[in-house]
C-alpha positions as CSV (number, residue, x, y, z in Angstrom):
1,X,-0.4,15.1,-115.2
2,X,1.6,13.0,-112.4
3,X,2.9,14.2,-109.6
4,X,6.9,13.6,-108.7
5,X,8.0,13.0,-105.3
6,X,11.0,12.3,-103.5
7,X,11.6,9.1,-101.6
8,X,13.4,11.0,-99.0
9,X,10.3,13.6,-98.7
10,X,7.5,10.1,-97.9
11,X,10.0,9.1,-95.8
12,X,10.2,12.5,-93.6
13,X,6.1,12.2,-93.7
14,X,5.9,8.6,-92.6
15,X,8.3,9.4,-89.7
16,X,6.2,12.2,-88.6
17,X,3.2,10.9,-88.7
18,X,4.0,7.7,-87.0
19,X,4.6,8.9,-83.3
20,X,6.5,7.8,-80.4
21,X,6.1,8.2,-76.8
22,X,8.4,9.9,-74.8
23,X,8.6,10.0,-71.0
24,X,10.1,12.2,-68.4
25,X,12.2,11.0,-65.8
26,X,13.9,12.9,-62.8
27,X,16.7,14.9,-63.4
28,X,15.4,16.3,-66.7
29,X,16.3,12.5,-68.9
30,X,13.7,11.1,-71.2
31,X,12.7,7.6,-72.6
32,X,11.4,6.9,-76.1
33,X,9.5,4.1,-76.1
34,X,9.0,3.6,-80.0
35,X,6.1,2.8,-82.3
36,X,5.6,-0.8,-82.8
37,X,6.2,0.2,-86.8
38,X,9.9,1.7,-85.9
39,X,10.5,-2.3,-84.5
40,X,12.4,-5.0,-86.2
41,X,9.7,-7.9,-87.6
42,X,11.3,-10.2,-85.0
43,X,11.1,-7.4,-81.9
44,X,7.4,-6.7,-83.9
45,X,6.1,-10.4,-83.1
46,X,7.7,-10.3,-79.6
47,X,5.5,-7.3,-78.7
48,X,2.7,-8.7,-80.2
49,X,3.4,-12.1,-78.3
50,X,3.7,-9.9,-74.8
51,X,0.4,-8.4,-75.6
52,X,-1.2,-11.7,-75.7
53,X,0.8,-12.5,-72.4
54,X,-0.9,-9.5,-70.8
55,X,-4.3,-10.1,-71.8
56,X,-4.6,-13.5,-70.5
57,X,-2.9,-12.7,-67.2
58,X,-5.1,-9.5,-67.2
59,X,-8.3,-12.0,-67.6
60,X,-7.0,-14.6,-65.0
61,X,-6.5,-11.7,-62.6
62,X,-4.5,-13.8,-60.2
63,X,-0.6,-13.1,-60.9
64,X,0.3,-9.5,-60.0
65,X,4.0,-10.3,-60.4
66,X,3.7,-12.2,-63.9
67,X,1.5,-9.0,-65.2
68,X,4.7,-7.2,-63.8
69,X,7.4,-8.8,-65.5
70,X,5.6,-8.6,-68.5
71,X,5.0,-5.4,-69.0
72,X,8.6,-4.4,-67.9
73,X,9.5,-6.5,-71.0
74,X,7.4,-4.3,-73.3
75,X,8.8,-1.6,-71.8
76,X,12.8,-2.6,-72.4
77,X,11.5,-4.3,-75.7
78,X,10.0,-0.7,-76.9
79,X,12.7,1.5,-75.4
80,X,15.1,3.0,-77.6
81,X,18.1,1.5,-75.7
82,X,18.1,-1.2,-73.0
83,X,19.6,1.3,-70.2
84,X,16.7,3.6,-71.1
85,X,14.2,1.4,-70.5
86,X,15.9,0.5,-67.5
87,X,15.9,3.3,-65.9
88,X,12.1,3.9,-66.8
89,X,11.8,0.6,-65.0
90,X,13.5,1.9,-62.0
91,X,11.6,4.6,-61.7
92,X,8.9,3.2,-61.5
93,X,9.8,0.5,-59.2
94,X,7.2,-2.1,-60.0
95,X,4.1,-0.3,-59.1
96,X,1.7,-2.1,-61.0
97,X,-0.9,1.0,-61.5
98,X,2.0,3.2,-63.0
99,X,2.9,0.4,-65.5
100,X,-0.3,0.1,-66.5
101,X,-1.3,3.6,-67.2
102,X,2.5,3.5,-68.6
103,X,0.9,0.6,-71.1
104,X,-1.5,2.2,-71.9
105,X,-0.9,5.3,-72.7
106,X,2.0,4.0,-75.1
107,X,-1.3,1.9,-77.0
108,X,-3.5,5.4,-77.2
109,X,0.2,7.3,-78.2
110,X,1.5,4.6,-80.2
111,X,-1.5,3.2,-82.5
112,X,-1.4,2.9,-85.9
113,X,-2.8,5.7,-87.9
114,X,-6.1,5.0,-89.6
115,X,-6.1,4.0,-93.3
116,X,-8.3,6.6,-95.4
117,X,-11.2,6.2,-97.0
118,X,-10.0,8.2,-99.7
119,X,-8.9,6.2,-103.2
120,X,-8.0,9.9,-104.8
């Protein structure tokens, strides 16, 4: 016997189980910074471009200020709204550490969930 589900009910699972990660700013606000997955393809390969930017100014080591600006861009790039992100941003003020951790903390939040082993 087959089972019978809903689109609507794979739909409410997927959302769940892809998470976002949400920041607290002063005053009580908040920030979404969305899953890669909840991304428009284009907005998708932009990220994914960015991440490359990272690494290799990560590697060179030598441009604080280009490592910077480029996270900022994931940052207004993953926000849910572009004066969200912006005020992240301005909270933070450009401290390189907190922009980092932000970084990563949205990768170990945001990864994609691992496929299962299971063919049943």
């Amino acid at each position: 016997m087959s089972t019978v589900i809903g689109l609507d009910q794979i739909r409410a699972e997927t959302h769940r189980s892809i998470q976002d990660l949400t920041v607290g700013l002063a005053g009580g606000k908040a920030v979404c910074l969305r899953n890669a997955l909840r991304l428009s393809k284009k907005d998708r390969d932009a990220l994914k471009s960015l991440g490359e930017r990272i690494a290799a100014v990560a590697e060179a080591g030598d441009d604080e200020d280009e490592l910077v600006a480029a996270l900022a861009d994931v940052v207004l790039l993953v926000a849910e709204s572009k004066p969200t992100g912006r005020a992240l941003l301005s909270e933070i003020g450009g401290d390189l550490l907190t922009l980092t951790g932000l970084f990563r903390k949205y990768q170990e939040v945001c990864q994609l969930p691992e496929a299962s082993g299971s063919t049943s």
